[in-house]
C-alpha positions in Angstrom: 222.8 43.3 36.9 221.3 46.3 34.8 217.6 47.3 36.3 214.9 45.8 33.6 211.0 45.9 33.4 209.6 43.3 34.4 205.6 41.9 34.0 204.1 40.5 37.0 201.4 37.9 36.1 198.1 38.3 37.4 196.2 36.4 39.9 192.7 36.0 39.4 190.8 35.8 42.9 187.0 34.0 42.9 184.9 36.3 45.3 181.0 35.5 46.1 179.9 39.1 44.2 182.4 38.9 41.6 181.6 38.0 37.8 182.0 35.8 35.3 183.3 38.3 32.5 186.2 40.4 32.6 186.0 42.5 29.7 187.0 44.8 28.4 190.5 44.0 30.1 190.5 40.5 30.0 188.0 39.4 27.1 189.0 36.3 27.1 187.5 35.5 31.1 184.0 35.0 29.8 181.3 32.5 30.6 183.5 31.6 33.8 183.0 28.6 36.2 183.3 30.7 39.4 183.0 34.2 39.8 186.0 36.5 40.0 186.0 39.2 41.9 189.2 40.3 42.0 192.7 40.2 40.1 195.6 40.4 41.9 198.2 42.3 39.9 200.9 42.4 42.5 200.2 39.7 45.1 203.6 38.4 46.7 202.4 34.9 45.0 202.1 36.1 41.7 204.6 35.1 39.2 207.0 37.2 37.4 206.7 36.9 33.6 209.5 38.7 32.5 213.3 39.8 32.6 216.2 37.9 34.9 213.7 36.8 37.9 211.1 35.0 35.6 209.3 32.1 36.8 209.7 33.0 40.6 206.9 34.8 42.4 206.9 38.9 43.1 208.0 38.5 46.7 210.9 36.2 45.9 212.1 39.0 43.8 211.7 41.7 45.7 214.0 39.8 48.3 216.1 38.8 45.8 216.7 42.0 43.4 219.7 44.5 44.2 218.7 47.2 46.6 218.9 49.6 44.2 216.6 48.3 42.1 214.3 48.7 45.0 215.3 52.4 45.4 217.1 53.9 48.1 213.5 53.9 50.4 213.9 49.9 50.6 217.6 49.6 51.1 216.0 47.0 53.3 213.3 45.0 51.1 210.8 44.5 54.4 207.4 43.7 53.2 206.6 44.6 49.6 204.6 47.5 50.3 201.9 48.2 47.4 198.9 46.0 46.2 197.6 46.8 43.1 194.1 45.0 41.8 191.1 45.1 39.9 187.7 44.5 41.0 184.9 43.1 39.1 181.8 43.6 41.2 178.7 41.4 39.9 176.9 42.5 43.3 177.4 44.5 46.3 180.2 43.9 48.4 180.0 43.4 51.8 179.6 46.9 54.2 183.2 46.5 55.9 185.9 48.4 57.2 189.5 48.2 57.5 191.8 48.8 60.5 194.6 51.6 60.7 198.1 50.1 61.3 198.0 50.9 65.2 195.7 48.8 65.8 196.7 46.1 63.5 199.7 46.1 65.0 198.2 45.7 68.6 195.4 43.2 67.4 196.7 41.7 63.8 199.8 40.3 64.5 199.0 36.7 62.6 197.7 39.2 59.9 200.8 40.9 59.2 200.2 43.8 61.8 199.7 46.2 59.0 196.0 48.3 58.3 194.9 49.1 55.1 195.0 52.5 53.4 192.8 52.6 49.6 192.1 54.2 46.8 189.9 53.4 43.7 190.6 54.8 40.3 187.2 53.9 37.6 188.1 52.5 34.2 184.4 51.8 33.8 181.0 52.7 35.4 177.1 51.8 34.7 175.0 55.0 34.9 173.5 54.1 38.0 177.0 52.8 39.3 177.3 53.7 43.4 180.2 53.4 45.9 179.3 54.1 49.6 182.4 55.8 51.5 182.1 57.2 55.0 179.0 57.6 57.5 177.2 60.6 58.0 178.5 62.8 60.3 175.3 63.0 62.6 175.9 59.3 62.9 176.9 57.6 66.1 177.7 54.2 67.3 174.8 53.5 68.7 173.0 55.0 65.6 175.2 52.4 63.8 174.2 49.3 65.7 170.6 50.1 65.4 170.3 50.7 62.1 172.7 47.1 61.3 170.0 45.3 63.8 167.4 46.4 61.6 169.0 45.9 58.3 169.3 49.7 57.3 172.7 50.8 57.5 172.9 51.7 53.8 170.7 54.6 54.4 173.5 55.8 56.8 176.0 56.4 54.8 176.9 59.1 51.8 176.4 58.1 48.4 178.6 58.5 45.8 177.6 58.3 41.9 180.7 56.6 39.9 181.6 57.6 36.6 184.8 56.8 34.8 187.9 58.6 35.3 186.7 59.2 38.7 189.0 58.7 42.2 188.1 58.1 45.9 190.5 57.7 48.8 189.7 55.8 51.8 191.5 55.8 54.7 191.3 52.9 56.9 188.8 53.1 59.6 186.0 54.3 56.8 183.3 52.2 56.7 182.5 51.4 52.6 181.4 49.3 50.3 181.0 49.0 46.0 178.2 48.9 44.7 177.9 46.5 41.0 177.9 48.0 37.5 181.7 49.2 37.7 185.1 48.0 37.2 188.0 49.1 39.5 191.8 49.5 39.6 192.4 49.7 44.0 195.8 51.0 45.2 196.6 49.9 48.6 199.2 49.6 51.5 199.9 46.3 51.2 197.0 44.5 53.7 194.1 41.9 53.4 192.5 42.7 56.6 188.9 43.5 56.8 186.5 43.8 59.3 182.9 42.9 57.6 179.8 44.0 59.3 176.9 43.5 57.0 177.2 40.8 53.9 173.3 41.1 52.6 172.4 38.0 54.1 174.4 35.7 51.3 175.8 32.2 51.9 178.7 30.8 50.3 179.0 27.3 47.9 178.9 25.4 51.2 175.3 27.3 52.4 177.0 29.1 54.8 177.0 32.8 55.7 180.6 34.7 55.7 182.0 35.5 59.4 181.3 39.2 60.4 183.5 41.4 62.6 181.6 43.3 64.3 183.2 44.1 67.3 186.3 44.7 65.6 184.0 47.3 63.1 183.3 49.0 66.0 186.6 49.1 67.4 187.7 50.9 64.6 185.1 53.2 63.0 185.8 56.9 63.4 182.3 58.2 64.0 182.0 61.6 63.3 184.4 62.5 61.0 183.4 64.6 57.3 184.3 62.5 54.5 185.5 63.9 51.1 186.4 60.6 49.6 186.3 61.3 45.7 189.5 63.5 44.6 190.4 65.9 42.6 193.2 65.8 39.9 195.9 67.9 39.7 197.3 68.7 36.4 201.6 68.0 36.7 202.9 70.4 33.8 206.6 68.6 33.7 205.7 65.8 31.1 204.6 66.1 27.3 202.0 63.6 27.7 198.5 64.5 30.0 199.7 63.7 33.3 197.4 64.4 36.6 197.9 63.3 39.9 195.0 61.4 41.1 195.3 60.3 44.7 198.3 60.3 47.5 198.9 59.4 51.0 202.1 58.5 52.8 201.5 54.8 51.3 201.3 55.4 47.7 201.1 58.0 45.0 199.1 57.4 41.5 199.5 59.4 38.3 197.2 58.9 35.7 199.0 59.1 32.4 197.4 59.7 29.1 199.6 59.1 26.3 199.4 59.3 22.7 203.1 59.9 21.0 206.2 58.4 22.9 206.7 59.3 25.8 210.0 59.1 28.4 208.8 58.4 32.1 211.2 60.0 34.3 213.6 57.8 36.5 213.7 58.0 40.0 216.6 56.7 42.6 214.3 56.8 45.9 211.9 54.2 44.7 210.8 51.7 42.3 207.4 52.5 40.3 204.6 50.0 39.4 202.4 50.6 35.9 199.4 49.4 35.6 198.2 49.5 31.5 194.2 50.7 31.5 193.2 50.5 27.9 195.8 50.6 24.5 199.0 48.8 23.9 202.7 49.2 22.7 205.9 48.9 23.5 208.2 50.0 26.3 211.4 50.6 25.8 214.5 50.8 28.0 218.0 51.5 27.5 218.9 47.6 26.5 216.3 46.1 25.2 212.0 46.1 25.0 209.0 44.3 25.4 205.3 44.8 24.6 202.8 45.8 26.8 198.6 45.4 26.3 195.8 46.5 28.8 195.5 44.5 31.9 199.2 44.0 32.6 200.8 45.4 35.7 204.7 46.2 35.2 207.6 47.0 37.9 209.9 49.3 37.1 213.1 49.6 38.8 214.5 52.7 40.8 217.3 53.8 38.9 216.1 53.0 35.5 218.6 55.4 32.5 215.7 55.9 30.0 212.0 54.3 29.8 209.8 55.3 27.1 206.3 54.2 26.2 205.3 54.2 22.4 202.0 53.7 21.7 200.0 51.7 19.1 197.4 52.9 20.4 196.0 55.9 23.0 197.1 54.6 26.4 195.5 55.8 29.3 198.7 54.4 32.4 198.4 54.2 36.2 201.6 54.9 37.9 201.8 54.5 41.3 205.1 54.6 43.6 205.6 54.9 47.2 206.5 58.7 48.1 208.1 61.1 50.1 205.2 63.4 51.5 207.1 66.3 52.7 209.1 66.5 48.6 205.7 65.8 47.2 204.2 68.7 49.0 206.9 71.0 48.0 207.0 70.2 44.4 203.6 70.6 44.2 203.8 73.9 45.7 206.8 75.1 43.8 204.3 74.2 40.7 201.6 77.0 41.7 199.2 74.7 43.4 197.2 76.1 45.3 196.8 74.6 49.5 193.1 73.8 49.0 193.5 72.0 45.3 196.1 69.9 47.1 194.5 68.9 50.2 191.8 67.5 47.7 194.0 65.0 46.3 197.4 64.8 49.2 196.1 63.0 52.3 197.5 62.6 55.3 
């Protein structure tokens, strides 16, 4: 079996902040009956559209595919490791926090054991659009549990303006939350875990409030620590279209790809790639066959593949995102001229 593209159909996830229109990605999500929240572009349960494992869901075929269309990082298929979604906030989400995998592994075992690593990447952003990512530093824990006792934790935190084309990283055990007025594409280590510890007093359809987690918030907030969380790009010279890495950590990497002639992405044996289409369409082409491809769509492509080219029909602004090797990243970026500080801006640890 020859590796082939394949589309991954998206799952579209009601949430209790989330809208009822989904332009511009999906213009045809308006006037909804629940609001979504968030679409699920590589979910385990969402379907494969395309190529030989149509019809079954992502995590049947990622058990099921040749190990080498995995790359030679998941000889092994394990967990698929990389969630990929957009988020439609109508409202605020909740102020949460995830868990680090040490101590979802101690504590999350029904969960899957495994914490939860982010970034977010902004197609689009209001003028007043606001994320909040990490606490002050002067902040303690008992600073913290005052200031959620009297309803004032927002004031707490650093505030971040949003504007699009913008990227923030947040390691788990940073206490966040999104503000409305923006749309999102969120890279992830595969995880669904979080902690909530402040949900603005709403009440689901039922009338009820959402559960809160405090303890486990506490647990796991690092109080203290400087937080940088919107990145810096860094320009990668080796491609003819404008390509700048955005955002990596040992649990993804994400290029952001602007393309407006065809263009050849470059194969890789280690690992398969996801990309995720922002805004244009076209067609991508491989060495047997090709397929269209429009805004919204998420595509896996296999480790291994001979030639992959995107042609426009119109400018396309790409995500790709891949699992990679820290210690080659490092050096290739290196080898390129970049300079320690510029990377540490964008290559977390």
């Amino acid at each position: 079996m020859k590796p082939e593209p394949f589309r991954i159909e998206p799952a579209f996830v009601p949430r209790i902040w989330g809208g009822r229109l989904l332009a511009p990605l999906y213009p045809e999500k308006s006037d909804l009956a629940e609001p979504i929240g968030e679409v699920w572009l590589t979910g385990v349960d969402c379907k494969v559209a395309s190529g030989p494992f149509a019809g079954k869901t992502l995590g049947e075929a990622w058990r099921q595919m040749p190990s080498e269309w995995r790359g030679t990082y998941f000889t092994e298929p394990g967990d698929f490791p990389i969630l990929v979604k957009f988020i439609f906030p109508n409202d605020k989400l909740s102020i949460q926090v995830h868990p680090d995998d040490a101590y979802a592994a101690a504590h999350e075992k029904a969960a899957g054991s495994r914490g939860k690593t982010e970034m977010w990447h902004a197609l689009y952003a209001e003028s007043e659009a606001r994320v909040l990512v990490g606490l002050d530093p002067k902040v303690d824990e008992e600073c913290f549990i005052r200031a959620m006792e009297n309803r004032t934790l927002e004031n707490l935190f650093v505030h971040w303006r949003v504007q699009p084309g913008d990227t923030f990283f947040v390691p788990a055990r940073t206490p966040h939350t999104i503000g409305p007025g923006m749309v999102l594409c969120e890279i992830q280590e595969y995880s669904d875990l979080t902690y909530r510890v402040y949900d603005y007093g709403r009440v689901d359809a039922k009338g009820m409030p959402r559960e809160l987690h405090i303890k486990k918030a506490l647990d796991v907030i690092q109080f203290g620590r400087p937080i940088g969380a919107k990145t810096s790009r860094i320009r990668l010279r080796a491609y003819d279209a404008y390509v700048s890495l955005i955002a990596a950590c040992r649990y993804f990497a994400t290029e952001r790809w602007k393309i407006g002639v065809e263009t050849v992405i470059p194969a890789h044996t280690e690992h398969f790639e996801l990309l995720v289409i922002l805004t244009g369409n076209g067609n991508l082409t491989w060495e047997t066959s090709s397929a269209k491809f429009q805004s919204g769509e998420c595509w896996l492509i296999p480790a291994g593949m001979k030639r992959l080219a995107l042609a426009p029909g119109s400018l396309l602004k790409v995500l790709r995102t891949y699992v990679p090797d820290m210690a080659a990243l490092r050096a290739r970026l290196k080898d390129a001229g970049c300079r320690f500080q510029e990377i540490e801006k964008t290559v977390f640890e």
